[in-house]
N, C-alpha and C positions, 0 to 999 in steps of 0.2 A: 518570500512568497513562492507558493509554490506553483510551477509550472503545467498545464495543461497538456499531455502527450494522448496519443492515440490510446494506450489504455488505459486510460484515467475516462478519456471520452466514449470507450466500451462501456465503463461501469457506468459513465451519465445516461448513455442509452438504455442499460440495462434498468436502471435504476427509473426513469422517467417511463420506460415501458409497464412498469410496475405502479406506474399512480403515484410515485412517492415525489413529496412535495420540494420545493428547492431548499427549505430548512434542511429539512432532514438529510437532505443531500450533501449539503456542504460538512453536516456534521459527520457524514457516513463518511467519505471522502476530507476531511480535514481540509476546507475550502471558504474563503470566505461566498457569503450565501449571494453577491453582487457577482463573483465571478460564475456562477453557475450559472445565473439569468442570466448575464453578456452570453455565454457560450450556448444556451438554449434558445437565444433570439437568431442564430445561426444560420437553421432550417426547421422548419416546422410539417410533420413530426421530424426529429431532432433522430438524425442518422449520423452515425461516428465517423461512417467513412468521407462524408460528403461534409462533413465538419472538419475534418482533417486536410480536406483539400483545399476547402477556403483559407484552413490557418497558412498554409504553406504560400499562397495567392499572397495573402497578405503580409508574410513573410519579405517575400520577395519586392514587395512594393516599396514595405521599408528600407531592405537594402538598398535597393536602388537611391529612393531618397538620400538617404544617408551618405552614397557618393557622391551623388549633385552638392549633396550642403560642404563635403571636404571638398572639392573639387573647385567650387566655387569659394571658399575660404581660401585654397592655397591662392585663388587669382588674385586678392587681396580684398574680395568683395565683402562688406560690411557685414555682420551678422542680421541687422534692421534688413538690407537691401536682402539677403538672400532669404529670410523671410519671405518676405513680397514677391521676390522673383517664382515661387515655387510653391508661393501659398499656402505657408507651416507656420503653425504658429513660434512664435520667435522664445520662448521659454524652449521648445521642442531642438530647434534648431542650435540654442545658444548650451545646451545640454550633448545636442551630437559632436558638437567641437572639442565642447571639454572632456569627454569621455572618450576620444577619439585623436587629438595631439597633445602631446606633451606640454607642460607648462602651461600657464596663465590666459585667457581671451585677452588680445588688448582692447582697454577699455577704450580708449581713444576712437576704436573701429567699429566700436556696436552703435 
């Protein structure tokens, strides 16, 4: 999949300045046509700069999360409980572990 960068979101604008439609965008840009509309529900009219700011916003939110969910796993906390604790959902949570320490979830602890 290909990633969304500040000049990819030049040409959305460029391109959405233009009347052209989210089809035709994803095809112009090699995009599926769902990620165009996510990134045009953004701000309306749809500005690169101030859509880059958001991504970076929300960037950051994820890291974050994503320390809490290891931080709270090295304490021994359930994957279920940190879930709940932080109100993610637990497919979300039980994917940052495994993508983030070595070897296996125990099963024992979700």
């Amino acid at each position: 999949m290909k990633k969304i960068n500040f000049e990819i979101r030049k040409e959305i604008e460029e391109l959405s300045r233009k009347g052209i439609s989210q089809k035709k965008m994803a095809e112009i840009l090699n995009l599926n046509q769902s990620t165009i509309s996510r990134e045009l529900k953004k701000c309306n009219p749809y500005d690169a700069d101030k859509a880059e700011k958001l991504s970076v916003k929300d960037k950051s939110k994820d890291e974050l999360i994503i320390s809490q969910v290891l931080l709270l796993r090295s304490q021994g906390m359930s994957l279920r409980r940190i879930s709940d604790k932080l109100d993610v959902y637990y497919d979300a949570v039980k994917k940052i572990v495994e993508n983030n320490i070595k070897g296996e979830v125990d099963g024992n602890k979700e």
